[in-house]
C-alpha positions as semicolon CSV with decimal commas, in nm:
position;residue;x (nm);y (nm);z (nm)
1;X;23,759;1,536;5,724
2;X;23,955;1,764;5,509
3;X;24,330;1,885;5,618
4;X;24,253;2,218;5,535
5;X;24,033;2,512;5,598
6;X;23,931;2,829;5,457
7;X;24,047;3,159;5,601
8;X;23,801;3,333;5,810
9;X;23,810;3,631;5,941
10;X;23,808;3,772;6,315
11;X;23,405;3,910;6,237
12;X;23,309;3,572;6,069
13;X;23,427;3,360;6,333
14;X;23,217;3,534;6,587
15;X;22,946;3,492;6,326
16;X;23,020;3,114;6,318
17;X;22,977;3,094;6,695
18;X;22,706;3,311;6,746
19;X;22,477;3,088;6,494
20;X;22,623;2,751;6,642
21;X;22,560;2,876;6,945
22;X;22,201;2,963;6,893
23;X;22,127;2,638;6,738
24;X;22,241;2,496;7,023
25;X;21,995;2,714;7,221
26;X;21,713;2,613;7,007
27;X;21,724;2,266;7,094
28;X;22,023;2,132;6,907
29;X;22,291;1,894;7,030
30;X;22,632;2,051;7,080
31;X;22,921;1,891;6,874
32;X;23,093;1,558;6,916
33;X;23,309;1,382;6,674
34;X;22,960;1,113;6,668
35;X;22,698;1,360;6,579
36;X;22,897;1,555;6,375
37;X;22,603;1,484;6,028
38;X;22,305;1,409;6,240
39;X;21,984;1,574;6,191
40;X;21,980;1,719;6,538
41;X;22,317;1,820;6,561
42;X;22,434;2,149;6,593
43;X;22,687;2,158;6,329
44;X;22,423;2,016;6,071
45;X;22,196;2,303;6,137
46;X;22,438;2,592;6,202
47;X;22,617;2,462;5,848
48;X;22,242;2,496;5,688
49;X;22,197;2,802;5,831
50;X;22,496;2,960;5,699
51;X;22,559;2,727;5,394
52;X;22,847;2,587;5,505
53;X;22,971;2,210;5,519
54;X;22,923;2,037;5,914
55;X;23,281;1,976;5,896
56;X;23,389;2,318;5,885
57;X;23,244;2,419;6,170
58;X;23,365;2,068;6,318
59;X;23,712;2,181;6,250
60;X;23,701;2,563;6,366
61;X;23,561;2,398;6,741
62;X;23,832;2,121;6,742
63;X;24,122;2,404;6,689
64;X;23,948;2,587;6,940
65;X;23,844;2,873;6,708
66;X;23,466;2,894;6,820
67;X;23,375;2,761;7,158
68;X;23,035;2,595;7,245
69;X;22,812;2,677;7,474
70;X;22,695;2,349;7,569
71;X;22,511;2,492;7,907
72;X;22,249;2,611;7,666
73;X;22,111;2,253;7,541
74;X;21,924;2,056;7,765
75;X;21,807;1,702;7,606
76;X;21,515;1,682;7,871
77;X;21,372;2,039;7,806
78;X;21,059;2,003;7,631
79;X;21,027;2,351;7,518
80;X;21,252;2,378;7,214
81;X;21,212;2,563;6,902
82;X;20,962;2,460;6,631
83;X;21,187;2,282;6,392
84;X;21,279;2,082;6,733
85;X;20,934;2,018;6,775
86;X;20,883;1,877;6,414
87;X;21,229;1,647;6,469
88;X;21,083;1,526;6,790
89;X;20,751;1,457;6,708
90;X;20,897;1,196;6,451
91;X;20,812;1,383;6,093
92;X;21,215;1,392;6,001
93;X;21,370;1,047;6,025
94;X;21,547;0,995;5,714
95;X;21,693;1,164;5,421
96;X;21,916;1,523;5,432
97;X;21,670;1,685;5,179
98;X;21,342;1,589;5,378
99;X;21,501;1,700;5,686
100;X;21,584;2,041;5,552
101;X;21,214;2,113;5,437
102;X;21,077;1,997;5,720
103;X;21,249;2,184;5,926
104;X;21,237;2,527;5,729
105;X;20,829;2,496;5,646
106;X;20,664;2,650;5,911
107;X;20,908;2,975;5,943
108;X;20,903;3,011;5,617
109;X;20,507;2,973;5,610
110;X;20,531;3,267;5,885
111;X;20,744;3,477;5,693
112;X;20,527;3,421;5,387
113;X;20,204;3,475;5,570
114;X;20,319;3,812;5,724
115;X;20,384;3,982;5,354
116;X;20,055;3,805;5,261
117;X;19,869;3,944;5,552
118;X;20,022;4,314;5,473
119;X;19,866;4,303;5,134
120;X;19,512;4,193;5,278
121;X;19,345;4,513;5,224
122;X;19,490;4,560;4,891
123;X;19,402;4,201;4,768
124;X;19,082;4,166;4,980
125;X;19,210;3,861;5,170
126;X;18,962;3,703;5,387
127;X;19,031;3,474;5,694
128;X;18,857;3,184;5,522
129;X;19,109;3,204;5,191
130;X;19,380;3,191;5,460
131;X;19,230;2,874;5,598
132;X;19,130;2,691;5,294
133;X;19,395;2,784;5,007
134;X;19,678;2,806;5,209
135;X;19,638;2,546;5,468
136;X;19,420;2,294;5,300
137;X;19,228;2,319;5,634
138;X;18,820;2,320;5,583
139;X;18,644;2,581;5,593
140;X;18,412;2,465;5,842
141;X;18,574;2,361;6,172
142;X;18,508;2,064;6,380
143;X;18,254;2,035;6,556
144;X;18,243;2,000;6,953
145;X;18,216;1,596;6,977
146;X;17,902;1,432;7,149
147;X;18,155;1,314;7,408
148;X;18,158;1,722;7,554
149;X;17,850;1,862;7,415
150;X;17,599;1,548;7,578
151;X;17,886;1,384;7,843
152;X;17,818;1,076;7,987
153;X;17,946;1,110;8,286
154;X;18,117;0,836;8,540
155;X;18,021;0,848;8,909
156;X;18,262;1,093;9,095
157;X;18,310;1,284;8,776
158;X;18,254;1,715;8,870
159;X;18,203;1,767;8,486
160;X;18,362;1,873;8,213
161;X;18,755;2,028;8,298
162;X;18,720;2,359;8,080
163;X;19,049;2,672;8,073
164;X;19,078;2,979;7,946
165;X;19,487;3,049;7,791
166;X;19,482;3,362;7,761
167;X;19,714;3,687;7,792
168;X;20,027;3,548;7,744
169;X;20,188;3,836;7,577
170;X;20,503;3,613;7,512
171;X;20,828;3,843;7,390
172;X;20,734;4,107;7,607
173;X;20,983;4,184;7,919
174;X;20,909;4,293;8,292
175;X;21,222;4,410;8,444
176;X;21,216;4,333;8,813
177;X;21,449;4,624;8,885
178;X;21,108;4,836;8,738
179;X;20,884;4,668;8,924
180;X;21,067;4,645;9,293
181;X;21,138;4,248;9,261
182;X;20,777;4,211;9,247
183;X;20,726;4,050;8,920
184;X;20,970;3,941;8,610
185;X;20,894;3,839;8,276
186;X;21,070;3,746;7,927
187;X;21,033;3,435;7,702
188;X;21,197;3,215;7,936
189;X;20,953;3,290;8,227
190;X;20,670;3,200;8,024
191;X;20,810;2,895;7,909
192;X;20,829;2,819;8,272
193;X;20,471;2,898;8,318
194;X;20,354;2,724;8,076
195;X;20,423;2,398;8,169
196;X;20,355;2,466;8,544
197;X;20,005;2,586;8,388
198;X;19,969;2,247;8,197
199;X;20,121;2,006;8,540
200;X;19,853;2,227;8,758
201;X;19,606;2,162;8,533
202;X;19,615;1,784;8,549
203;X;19,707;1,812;8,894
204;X;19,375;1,973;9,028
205;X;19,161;1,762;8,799
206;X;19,314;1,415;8,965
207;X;19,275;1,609;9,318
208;X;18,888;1,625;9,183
209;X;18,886;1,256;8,968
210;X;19,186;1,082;9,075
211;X;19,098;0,820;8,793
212;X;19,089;1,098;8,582
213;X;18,812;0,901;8,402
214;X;18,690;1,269;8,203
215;X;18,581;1,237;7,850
216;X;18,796;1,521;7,730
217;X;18,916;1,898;7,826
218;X;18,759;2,273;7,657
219;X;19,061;2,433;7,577
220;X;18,968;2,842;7,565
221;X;19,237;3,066;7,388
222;X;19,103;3,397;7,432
223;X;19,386;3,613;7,259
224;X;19,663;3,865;7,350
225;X;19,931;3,555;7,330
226;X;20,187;3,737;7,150
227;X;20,298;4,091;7,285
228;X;20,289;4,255;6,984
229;X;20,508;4,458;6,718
230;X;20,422;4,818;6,635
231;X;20,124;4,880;6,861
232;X;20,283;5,064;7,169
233;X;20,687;5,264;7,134
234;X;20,767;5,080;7,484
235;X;20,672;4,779;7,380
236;X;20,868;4,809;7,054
237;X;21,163;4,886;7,194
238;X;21,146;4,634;7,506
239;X;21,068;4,313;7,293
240;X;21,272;4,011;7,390
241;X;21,208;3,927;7,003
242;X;21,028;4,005;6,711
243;X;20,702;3,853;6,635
244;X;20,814;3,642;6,394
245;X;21,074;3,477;6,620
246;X;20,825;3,455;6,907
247;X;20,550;3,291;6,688
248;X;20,791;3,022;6,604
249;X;20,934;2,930;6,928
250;X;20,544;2,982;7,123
251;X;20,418;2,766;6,866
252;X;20,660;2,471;7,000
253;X;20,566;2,574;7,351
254;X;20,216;2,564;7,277
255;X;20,227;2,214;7,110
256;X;20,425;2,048;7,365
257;X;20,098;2,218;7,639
258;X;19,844;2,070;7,404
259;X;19,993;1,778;7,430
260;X;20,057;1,700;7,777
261;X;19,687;1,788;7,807
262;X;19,588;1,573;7,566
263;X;19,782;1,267;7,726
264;X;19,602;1,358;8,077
265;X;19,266;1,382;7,918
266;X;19,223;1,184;7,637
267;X;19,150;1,450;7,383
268;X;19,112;1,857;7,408
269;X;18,875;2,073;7,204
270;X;19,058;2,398;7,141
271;X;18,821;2,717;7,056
272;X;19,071;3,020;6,981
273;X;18,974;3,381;6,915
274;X;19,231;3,688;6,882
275;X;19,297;3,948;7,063
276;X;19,413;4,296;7,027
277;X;19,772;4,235;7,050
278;X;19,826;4,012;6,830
279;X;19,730;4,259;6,495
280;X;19,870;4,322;6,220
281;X;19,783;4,675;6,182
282;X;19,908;5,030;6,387
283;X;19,489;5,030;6,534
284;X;19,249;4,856;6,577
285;X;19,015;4,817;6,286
286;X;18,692;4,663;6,224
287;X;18,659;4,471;5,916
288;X;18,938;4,185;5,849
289;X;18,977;4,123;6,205
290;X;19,068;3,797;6,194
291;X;19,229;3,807;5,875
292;X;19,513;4,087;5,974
293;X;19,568;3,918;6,299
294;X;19,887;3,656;6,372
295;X;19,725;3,472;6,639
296;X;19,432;3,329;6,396
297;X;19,766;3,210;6,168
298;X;19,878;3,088;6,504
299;X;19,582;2,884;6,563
300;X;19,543;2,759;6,195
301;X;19,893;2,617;6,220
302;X;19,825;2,439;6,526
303;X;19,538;2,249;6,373
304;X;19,748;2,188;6,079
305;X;20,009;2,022;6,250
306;X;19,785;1,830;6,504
307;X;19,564;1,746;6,228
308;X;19,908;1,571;6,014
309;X;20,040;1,432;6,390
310;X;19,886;1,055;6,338
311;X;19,929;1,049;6,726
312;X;19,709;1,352;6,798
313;X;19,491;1,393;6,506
314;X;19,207;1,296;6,695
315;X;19,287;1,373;7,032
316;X;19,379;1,753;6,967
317;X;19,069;1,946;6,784
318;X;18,980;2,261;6,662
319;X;18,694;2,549;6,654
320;X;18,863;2,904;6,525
321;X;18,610;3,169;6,397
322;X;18,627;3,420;6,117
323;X;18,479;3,654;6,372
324;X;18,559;3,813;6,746
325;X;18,427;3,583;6,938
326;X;18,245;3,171;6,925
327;X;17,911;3,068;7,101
328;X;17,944;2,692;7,217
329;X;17,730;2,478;7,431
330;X;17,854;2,248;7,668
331;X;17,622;1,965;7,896
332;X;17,375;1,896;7,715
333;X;17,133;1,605;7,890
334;X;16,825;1,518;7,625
335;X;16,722;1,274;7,874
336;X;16,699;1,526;8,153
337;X;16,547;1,761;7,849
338;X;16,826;1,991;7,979
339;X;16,958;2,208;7,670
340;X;17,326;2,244;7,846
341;X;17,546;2,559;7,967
342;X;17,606;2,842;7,660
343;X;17,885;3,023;7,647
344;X;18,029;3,326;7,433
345;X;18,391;3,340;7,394
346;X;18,614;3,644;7,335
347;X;18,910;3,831;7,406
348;X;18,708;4,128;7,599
349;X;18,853;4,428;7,399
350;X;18,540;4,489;7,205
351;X;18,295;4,520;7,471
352;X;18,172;4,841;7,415
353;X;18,343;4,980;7,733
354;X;18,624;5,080;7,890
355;X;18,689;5,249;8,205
356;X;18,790;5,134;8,529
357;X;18,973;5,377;8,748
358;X;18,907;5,404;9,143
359;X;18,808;5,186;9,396
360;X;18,549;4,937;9,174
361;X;18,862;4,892;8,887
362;X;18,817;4,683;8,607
363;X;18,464;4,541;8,755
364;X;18,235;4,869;8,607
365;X;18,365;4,814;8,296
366;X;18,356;4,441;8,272
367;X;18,028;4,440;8,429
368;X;17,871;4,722;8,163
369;X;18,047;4,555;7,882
370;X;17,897;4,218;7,962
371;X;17,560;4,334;7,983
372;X;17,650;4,533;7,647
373;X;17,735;4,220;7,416
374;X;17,481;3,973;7,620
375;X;17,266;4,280;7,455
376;X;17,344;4,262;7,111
377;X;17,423;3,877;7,081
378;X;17,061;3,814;7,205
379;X;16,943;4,041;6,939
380;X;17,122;3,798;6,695
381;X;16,931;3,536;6,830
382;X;17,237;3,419;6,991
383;X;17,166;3,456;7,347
384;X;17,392;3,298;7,620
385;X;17,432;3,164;7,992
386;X;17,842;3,303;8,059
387;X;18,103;3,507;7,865
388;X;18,414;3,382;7,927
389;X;18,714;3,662;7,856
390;X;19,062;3,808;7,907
391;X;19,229;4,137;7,826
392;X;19,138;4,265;8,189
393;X;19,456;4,043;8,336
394;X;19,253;4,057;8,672
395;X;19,084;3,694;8,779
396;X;18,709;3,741;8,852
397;X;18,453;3,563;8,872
398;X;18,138;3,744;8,845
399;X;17,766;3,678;8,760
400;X;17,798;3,550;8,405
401;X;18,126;3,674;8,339
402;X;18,444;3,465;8,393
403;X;18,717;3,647;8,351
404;X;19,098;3,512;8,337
405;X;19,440;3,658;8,445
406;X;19,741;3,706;8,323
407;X;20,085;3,471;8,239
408;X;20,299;3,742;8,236
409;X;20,159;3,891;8,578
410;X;20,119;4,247;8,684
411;X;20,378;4,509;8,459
412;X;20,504;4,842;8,453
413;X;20,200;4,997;8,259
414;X;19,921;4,828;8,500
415;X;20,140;4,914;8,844
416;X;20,280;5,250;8,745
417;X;20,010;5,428;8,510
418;X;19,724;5,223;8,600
419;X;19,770;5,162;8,928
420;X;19,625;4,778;8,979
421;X;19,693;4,592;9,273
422;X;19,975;4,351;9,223
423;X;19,888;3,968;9,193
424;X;20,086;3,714;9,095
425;X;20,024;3,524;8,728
426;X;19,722;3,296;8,689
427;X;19,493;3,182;8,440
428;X;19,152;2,987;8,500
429;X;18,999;2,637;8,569
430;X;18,701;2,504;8,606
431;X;18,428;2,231;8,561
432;X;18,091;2,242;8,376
433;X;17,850;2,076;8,574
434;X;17,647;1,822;8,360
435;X;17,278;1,980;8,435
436;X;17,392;2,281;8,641
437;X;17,678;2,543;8,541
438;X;18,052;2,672;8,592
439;X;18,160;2,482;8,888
440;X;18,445;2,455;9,138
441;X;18,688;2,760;9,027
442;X;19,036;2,758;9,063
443;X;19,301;3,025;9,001
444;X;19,584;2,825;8,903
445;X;19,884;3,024;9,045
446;X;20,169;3,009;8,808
447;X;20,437;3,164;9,004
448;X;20,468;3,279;9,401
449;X;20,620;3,641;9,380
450;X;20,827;3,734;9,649
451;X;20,759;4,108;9,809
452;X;21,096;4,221;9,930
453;X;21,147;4,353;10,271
454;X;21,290;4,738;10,286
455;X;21,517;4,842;9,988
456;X;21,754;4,606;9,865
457;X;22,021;4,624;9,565
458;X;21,939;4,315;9,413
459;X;21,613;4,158;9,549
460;X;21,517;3,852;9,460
461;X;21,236;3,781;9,221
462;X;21,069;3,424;9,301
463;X;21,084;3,245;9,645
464;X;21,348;2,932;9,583
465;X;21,129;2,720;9,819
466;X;20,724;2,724;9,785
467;X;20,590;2,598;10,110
468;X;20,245;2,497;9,992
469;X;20,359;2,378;9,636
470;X;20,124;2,078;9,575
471;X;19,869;2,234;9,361
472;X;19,928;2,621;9,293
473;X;19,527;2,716;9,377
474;X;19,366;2,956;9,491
475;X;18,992;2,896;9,531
């Protein structure tokens, strides 16, 4: 290591620091005189960051210059940033150079993608020239295997395990002190959710099958993950990050859930459709929906990097539309001549209704909007059995209509301007019977609020003990 050092100034040393400590935050290993050129070090990626040599930085923390805040890295934390989940997923094993790309190509694919998207009206970009010529993905997705569409069934087995992921609204913050200690959210919170979504998940399907003996899991992504840049001032100005920054860091989140699901249940068929939040323009317009919209890049790059994962290629498919929503059929029995359960996926913002003030809530419009699209998709000749949604943030289950909640719980806009009920974050679960239909519900609780009692300076946000913590359901 050299003897000397360059002069830095008071304002780039707390640069230094700042950038080695958020490497360290996004999954990297603090320093030690061992790790000092590893690939997952934090001095390697802080000195690529910045363009400086490891050894630099080596030598500012060894005089004490720049302090580490090795609190921040947790080895067994699954939920790391993208380039973490590349490293760990095996892709960069050898060579400086191959690490360096590896980890750089999906953010820079993001930022590329967002001045591409900008220009879509201009260059008359459609969703399928985003699919094919950037991601070499085919134009035509997979389609649902045999295994789900006609299941075979073992003895004991309810059906097939089917979810619904939606409303995540990920960057977006719920300050408790706003909302009484009811209810808190930022990116950290939904990390936390997430993986209690994806242990609950496989927990109430072994209560159900504890061989777990399914032939695979419907993944439904109904929109609204991201919160959003431009489309509300509040929301603008309240962001925990950018988009950009929280597509990167979900899309490691989202990976590692796919996974563990995929692990449980031998494979998972993923149908995604976007939502309103996730856009790309100031309002919502009608023609390049997909196209102008992040969470149909989201989507694409999850198939792309499942479909290069020689662990999960097979295991972890995909279905994403060019339109609003995706008809699939699930249960089909030729020997029982029984033509299985059709659904019609979407987000729920395009219903052709809104509404829902008073007593009844979101139900009137849900209700008229469902009858609205069953309307028009049967005119198609596209009829179907259930519409399965989001956007409302409100579990139901109603006659056709199943409709999800929320990660990120009740917020300021639904308790203060809205005036919902509170109710704690959930999103849905359920079987498809073989011959029959939707089957055995569950509300998979993500968190337990806690309702504090009188008025309190600092009241706390989430019970530290959960007295009936085995499963998180709520029939």
């Amino acid at each position: 290591m050299p003897s000397t050092q360059p002069s830095f100034s008071k304002a780039q040393i707390v640069f230094i620091e700042n950038a080695l400590n958020r490497s360290i935050a996004d999954g990297f290993e603090p320093y030690h005189q061992t790790n000092l050129d590893a690939a997952n070090a934090a001095t390697t990626e802080t000195a690529r960051r910045l363009g400086l040599r490891p050894e630099l930085i080596a030598q500012l923390i060894n005089k004490e210059r720049i302090r580490q805040n090795e609190e921040a890295f947790n080895a067994k934390d699954p939920h790391h940033e993208l380039r973490r989940v590349w490293l760990d997923a095996g892709f960069e094993t050898t060579g400086d150079k191959q690490v360096r790309h590896k980890l750089l190509v999906m953010s820079d694919e993001i930022k590329k993608l967002k001045k591409f998207l900008q220009n879509a009206d201009r260059d008359e970009i459609s969703a399928e020239t985003v699919r094919t010529e950037i991601y070499g993905l085919k134009a035509t997705p997979a389609q649902i295997p045999e295994k789900l569409f006609m299941p075979k069934l073992s003895k004991g087995v309810p059906g097939i395990p089917m979810i619904n992921a939606s409303d995540w609204h990920y960057a977006e913050v719920v300050d408790p002190a706003e909302m009484g200690g009811y209810n808190a959210f930022n990116m950290d919170i939904a990390d936390k959710r997430i993986e209690t979504f994806a242990k609950r998940v496989i927990e109430a399907a072994k209560y159900y099958n504890p061989k777990m003996n399914y032939p695979g899991l419907i993944a439904c992504f109904s929109g609204d993950l991201f919160s959003g840049d431009g489309l509300h001032p509040e929301i603008t100005q309240t962001n925990e990050a950018q988009i950009i920054d929280a597509f990167a860091r979900l899309q490691g989140r989202t990976i590692w859930f796919l996974r563990q699901l995929a692990d449980a249940f031998s494979m998972v068929y993923v149908y995604g459709v976007v939502g309103n939040h996730g856009r790309t323009t100031p309002k919502p317009q009608s023609k390049l929906i997909t196209a102008t919209n992040y969470e149909y890049l989201f989507y694409n790059q999850l198939e792309l990097f499942f479909a290069n994962d020689p662990h999960y290629s097979k295991k972890v498919l995909f279905n994403i539309p060019r339109e609003v929503g995706v008809h699939f059929t699930v249960g089909a029995d030729a020997k029982a001549n029984h033509p299985g359960h059709r659904y019609y996926l979407m987000h729920g913002d395009r219903m052709g209704a809104k509404g829902g003030r008073g007593v009844i809530g979101m139900i009137g419009p849900i209700v008229r909007g469902a009858h609205n699209v069953q309307r028009i998709e049967a005119k198609r000749g596209r009829p179907f059995d259930t519409l399965v949604i989001g956007h409302f943030h409100d579990y139901n289950i109603l006659p056709g209509v199943l409709v999800n909640g929320t990660l990120k719980g009740i917020d300021e806009y639904a308790l203060h301007t809205l005036g919902a009920t509170p109710k704690p974050p959930s999103q849905a679960f359920w079987f498809n019977h073989k011959q029959l239909m939707p089957v055995i519900h569950q509300q998979i609780i993500l968190d337990e609020p806690v309702i504090p009692q009188g008025n309190t300076a600092s009241p706390p946000v989430f019970s530290s003990k959960k007295k009936n913590a085995s499963l998180g359901l709520a029939a």
